[in-house]
N, C-alpha and C positions, 0 to 999 in steps of 0.2 A: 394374528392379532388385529382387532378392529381398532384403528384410531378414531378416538372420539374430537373433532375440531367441529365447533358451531360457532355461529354468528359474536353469542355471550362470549366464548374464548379469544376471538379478533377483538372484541369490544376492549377486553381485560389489557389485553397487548398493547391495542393503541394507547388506551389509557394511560399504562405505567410506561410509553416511551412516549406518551405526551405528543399525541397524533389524534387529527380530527379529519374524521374518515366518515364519509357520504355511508347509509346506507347499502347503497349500489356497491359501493369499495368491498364492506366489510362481507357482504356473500361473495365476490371476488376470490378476495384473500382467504377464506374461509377454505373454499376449495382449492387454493395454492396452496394453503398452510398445511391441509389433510394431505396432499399429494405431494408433497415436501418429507413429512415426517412418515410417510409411509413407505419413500425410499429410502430414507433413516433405520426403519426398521428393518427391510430388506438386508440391508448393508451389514444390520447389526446379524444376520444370519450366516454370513459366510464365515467359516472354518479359517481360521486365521493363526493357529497354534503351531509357534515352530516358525513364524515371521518373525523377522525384527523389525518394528516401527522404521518408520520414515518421514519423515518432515520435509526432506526435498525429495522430487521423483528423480531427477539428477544430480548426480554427485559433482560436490564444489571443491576445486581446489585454488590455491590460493597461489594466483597470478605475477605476482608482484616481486620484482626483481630485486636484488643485494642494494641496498645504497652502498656506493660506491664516488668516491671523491676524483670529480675531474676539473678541470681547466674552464673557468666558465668565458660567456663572449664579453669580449672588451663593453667597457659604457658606449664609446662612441657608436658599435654596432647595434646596440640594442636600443639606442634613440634613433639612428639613422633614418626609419620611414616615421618617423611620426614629425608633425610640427607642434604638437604640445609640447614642448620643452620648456626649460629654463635652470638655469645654474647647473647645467648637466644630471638631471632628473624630470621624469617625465611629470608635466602639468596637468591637474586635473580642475575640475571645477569646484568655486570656491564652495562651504558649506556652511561654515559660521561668520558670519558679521560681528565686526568688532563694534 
């Protein structure tokens, strides 16, 4: 199958995604876009029947361990290295002006 991509079809593209493209650009892309959709078509030739789709090339599985209820660290511990403190909670900086 011969793809047909010209100059007039980049024009059209830029166009409707609202792109201002130099001449020089649009024989460019012209030739990118011909050799883009011709290994589109390639692709579309290969014998695929009796595959199951894939969406990831690596299977995911899900990481994430039991929440589980433990003992947490005392307040004192968890201020211990900072000096932003105050009333035993950590200080941050202010945001709103009264």
């Amino acid at each position: 199958m011969k793809i047909r991509v010209d100059e007039n079809t980049v024009r059209k593209v830029a166009f409707l995604a609202r792109l201002k493209l130099s001449d020089e650009e649009i024989r460019k892309y012209a030739e990118d876009l011909k050799s883009i959709l011709e290994g589109f078509h390639t692709l579309q030739q290969v014998n695929v029947d009796g595959v199951d789709p894939s969406f990831q090339p690596v299977p995911i599985k899900n990481v994430t361990r039991e929440d589980e209820e433990r003992e947490s660290i005392p307040q004192e511990v968890a201020l211990s290295n900072t000096s932003n403190k105050e009333d035993g909670y950590f200080k941050g900086p202010k945001i709103i002006e009264k």
